[in-house]
N, CA, C and O of each residue as an XYZ file, in Angstrom:
396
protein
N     -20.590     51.857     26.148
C     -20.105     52.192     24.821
C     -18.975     51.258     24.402
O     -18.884     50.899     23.228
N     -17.908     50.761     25.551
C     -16.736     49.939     25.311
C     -17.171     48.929     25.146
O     -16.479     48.139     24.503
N     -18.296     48.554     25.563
C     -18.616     47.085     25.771
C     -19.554     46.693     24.144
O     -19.290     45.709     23.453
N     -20.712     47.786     23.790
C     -20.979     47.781     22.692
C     -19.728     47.532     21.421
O     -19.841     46.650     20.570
N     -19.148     48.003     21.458
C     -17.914     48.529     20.466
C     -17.255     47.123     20.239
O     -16.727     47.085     19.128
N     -17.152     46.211     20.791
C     -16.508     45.089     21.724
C     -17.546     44.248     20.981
O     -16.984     43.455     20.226
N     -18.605     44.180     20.956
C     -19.353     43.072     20.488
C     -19.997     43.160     19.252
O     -20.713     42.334     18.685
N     -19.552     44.564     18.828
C     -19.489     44.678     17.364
C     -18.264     44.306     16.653
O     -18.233     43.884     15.497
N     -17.570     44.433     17.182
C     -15.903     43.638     16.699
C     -16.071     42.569     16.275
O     -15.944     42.171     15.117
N     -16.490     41.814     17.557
C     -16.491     40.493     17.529
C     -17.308     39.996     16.149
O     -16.809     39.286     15.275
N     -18.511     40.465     16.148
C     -19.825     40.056     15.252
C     -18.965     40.197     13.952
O     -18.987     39.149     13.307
N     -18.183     41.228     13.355
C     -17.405     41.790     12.516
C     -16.380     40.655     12.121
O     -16.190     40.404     10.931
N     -15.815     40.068     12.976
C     -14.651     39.147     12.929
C     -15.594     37.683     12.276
O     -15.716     36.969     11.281
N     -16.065     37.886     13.575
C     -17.114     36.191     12.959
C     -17.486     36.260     11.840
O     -17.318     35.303     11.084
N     -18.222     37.656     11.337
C     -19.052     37.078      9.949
C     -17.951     37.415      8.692
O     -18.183     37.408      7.483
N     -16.932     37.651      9.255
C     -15.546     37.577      8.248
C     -15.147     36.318      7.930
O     -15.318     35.747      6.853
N     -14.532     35.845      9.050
C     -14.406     34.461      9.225
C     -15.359     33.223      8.526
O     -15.092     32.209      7.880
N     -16.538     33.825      8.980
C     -17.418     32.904      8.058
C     -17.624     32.895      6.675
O     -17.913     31.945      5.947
N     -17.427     34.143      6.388
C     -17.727     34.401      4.547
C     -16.109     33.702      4.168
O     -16.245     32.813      3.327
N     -14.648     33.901      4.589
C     -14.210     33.196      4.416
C     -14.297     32.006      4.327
O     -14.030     31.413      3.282
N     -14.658     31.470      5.322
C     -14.715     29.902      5.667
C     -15.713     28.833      4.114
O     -15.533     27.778      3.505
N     -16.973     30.246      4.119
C     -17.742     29.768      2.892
C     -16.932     29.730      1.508
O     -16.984     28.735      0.784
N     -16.195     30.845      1.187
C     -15.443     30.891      0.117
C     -14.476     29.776      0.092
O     -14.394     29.064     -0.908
N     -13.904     29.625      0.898
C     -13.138     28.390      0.393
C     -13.638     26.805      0.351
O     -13.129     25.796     -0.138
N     -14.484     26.973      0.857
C     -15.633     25.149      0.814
C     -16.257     25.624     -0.566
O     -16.734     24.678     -1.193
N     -16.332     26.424     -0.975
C     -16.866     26.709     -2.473
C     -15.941     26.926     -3.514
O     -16.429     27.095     -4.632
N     -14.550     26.965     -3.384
C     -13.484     26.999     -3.997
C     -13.050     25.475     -3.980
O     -13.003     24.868     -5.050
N     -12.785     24.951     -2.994
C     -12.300     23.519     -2.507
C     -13.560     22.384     -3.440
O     -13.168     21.355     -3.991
N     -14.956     22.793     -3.458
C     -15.424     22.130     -4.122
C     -15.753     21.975     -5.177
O     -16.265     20.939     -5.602
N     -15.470     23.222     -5.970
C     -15.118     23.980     -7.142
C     -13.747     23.074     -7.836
O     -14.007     22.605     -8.944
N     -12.818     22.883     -7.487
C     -11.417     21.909     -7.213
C     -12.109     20.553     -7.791
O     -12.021     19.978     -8.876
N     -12.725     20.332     -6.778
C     -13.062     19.143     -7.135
C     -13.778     18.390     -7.892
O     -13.550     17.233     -8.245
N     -14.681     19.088     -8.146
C     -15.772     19.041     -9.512
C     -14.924     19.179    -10.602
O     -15.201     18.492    -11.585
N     -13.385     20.334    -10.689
C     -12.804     20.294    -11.743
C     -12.229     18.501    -12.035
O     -12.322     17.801    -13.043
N     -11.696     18.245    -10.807
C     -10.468     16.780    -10.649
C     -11.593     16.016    -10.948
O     -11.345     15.380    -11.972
N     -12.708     15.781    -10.537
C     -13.562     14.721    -11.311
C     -14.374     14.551    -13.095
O     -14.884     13.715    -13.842
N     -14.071     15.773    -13.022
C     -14.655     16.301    -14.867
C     -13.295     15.773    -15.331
O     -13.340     14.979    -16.271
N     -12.049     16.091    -14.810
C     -10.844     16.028    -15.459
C     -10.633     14.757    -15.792
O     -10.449     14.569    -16.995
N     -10.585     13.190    -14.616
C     -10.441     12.166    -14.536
C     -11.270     11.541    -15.713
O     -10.775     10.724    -16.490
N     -12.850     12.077    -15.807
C     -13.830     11.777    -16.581
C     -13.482     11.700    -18.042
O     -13.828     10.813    -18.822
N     -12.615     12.948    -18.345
C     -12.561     13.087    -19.494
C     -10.798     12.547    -19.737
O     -10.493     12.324    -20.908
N      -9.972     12.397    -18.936
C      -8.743     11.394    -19.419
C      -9.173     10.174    -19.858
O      -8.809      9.631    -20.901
N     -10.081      9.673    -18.923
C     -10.934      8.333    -19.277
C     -11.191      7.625    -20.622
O     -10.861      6.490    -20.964
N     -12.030      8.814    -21.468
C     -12.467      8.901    -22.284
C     -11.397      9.370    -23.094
O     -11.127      8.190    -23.321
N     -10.625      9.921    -23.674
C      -9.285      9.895    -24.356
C      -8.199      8.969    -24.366
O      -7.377      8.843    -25.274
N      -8.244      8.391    -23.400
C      -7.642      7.268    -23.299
C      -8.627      6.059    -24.468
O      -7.993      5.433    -25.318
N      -9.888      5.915    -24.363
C     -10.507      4.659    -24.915
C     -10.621      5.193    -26.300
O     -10.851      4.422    -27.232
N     -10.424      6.879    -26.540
C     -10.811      7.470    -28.079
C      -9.469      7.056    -28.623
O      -9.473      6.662    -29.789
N      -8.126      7.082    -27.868
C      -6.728      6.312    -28.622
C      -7.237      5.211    -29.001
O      -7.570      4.960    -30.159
N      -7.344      4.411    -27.970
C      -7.576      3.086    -28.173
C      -8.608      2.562    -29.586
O      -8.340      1.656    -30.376
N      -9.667      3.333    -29.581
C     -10.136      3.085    -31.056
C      -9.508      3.566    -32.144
O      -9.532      2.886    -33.170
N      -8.837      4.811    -32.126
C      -8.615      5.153    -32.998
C      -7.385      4.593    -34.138
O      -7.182      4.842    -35.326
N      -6.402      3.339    -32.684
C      -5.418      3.159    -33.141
C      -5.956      1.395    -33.487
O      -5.174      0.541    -33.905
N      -7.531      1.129    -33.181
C      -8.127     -0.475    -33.827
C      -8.513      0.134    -35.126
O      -7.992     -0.398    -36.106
N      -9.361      1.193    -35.361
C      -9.361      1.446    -36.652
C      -8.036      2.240    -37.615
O      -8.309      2.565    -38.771
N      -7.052      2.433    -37.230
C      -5.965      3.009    -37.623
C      -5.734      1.104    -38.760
O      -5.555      0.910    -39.962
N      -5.858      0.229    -37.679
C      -5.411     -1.274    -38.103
C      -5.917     -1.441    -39.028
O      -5.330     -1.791    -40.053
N      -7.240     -1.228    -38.937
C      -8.113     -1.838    -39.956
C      -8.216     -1.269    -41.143
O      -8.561     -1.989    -42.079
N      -7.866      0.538    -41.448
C      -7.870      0.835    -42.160
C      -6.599      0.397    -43.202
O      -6.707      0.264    -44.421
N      -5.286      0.197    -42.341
C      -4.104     -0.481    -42.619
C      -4.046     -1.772    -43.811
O      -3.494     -2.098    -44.862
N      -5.284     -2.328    -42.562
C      -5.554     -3.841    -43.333
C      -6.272     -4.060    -44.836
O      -6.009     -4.908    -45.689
N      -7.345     -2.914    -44.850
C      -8.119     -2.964    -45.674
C      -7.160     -2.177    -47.059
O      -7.353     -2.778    -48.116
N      -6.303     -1.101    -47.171
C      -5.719     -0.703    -48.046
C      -4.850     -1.694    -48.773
O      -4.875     -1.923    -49.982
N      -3.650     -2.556    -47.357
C      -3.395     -3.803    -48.009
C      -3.863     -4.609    -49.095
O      -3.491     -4.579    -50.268
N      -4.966     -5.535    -48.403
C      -5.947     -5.917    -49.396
C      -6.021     -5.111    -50.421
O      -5.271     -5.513    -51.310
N      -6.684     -3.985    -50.756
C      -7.103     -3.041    -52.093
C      -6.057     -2.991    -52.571
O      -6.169     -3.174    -53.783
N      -4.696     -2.781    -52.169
C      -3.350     -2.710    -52.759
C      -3.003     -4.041    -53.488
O      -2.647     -3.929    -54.661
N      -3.056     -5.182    -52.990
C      -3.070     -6.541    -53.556
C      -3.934     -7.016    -54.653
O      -3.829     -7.949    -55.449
N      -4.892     -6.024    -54.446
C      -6.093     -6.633    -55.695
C      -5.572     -5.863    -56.689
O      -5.327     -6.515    -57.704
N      -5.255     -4.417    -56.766
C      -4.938     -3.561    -57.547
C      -3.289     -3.803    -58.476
O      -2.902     -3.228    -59.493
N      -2.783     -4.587    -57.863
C      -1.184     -5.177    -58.432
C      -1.340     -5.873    -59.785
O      -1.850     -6.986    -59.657
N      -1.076     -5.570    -60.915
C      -0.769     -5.974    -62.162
C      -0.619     -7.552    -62.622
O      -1.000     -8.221    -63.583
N       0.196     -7.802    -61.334
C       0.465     -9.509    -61.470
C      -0.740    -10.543    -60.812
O      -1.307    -11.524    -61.293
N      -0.823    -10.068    -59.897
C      -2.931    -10.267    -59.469
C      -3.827    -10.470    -60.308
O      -4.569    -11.448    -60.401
N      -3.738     -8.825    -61.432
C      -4.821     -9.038    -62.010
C      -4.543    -10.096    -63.249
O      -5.544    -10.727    -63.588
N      -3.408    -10.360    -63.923
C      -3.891    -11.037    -65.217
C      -3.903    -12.928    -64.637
O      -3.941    -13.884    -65.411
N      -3.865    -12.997    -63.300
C      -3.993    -14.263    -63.294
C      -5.334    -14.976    -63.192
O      -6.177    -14.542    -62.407
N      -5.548    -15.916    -63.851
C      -6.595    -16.597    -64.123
C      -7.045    -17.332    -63.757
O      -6.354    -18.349    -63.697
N      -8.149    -17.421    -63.356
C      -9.666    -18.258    -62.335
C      -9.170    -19.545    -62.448
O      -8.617    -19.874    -63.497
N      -9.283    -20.321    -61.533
C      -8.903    -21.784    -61.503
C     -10.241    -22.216    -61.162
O     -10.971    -21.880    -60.230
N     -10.528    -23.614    -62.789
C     -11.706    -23.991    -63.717
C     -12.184    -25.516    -62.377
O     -13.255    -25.847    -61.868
N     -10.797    -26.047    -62.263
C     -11.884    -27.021    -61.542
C     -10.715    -27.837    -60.659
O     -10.051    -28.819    -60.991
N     -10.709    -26.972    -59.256
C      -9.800    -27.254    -58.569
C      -9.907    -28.643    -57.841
O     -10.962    -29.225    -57.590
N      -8.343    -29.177    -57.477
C      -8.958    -30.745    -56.950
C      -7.939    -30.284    -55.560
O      -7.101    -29.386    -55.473
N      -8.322    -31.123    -54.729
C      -7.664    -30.732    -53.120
C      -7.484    -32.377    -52.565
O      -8.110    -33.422    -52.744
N      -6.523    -32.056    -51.959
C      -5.641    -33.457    -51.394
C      -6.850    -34.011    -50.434
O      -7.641    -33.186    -49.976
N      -6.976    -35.215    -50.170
C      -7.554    -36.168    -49.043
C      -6.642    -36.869    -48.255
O      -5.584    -37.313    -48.702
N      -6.900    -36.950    -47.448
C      -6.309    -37.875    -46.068
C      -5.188    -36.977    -45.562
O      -5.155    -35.751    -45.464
N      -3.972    -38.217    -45.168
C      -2.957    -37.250    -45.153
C      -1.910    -37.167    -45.948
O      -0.811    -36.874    -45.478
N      -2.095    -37.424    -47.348
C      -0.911    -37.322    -48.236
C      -0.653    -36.307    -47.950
O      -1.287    -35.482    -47.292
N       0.895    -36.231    -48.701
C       0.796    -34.238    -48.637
C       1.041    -34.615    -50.141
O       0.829    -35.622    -50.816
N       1.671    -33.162    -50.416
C       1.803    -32.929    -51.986
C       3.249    -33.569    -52.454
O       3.347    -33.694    -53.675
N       4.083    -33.880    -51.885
C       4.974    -34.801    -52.401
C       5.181    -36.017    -52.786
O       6.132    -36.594    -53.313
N       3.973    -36.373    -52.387
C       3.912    -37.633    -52.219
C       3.590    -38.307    -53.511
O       2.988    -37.723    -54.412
N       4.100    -39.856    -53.608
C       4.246    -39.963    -55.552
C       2.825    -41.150    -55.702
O       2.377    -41.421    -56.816
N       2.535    -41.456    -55.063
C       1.093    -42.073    -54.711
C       1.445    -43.927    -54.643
O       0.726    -44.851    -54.264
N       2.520    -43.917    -55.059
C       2.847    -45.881    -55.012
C       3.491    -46.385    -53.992
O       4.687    -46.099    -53.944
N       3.009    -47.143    -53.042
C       3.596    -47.321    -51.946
C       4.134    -48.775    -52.087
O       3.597    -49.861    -51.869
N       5.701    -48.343    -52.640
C       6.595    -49.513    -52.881
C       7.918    -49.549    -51.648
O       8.764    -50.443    -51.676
């Protein structure tokens, strides 16, 4: 009877031990599936700044522009009819007589 009693303990302890042992390799990997979803998704917030602050630029850039076209002194100036552009290397100071 002592000896029965005795190896029901035991059996009792072990399959304690073990359902523990399972719970926490299922917790522990539970952990970790979180830390890799987590990393996954800093990842990706990190590169959603990163666009958000190239198109932040561009939208910057492009209002500029629209702001410049839209300026009063912009608009009444007038189309240039028949532009002429320097050759060689004069520059524009230059009085063209080489005395």
């Amino acid at each position: 009877m002592v000896n029965q009693s005795t190896v029901l303990l035991m059996f009792s302890i072990g399959a304690i031990i073990l359902t523990l042992a399972l719970l926490i390799l299922f917790h522990q990997n539970s952990n970790a599936t979180k830390g890799y979803l987590l990393r996954n998704l800093e990842r990706e917030r990190s590169q959603l700044l990163l666009e958000e602050e190239v198109l932040k630029m561009q939208v910057a850039g492009a209002q500029a522009l629209k702001s410049l076209e839209e300026e009063s002194q912009i608009q009444t100036m007038m189309p240039l009819k028949d532009p002429r552009y320097t050759q060689g290397d004069a520059t524009v100071a230059d009085s063209g007589d080489d005395s």
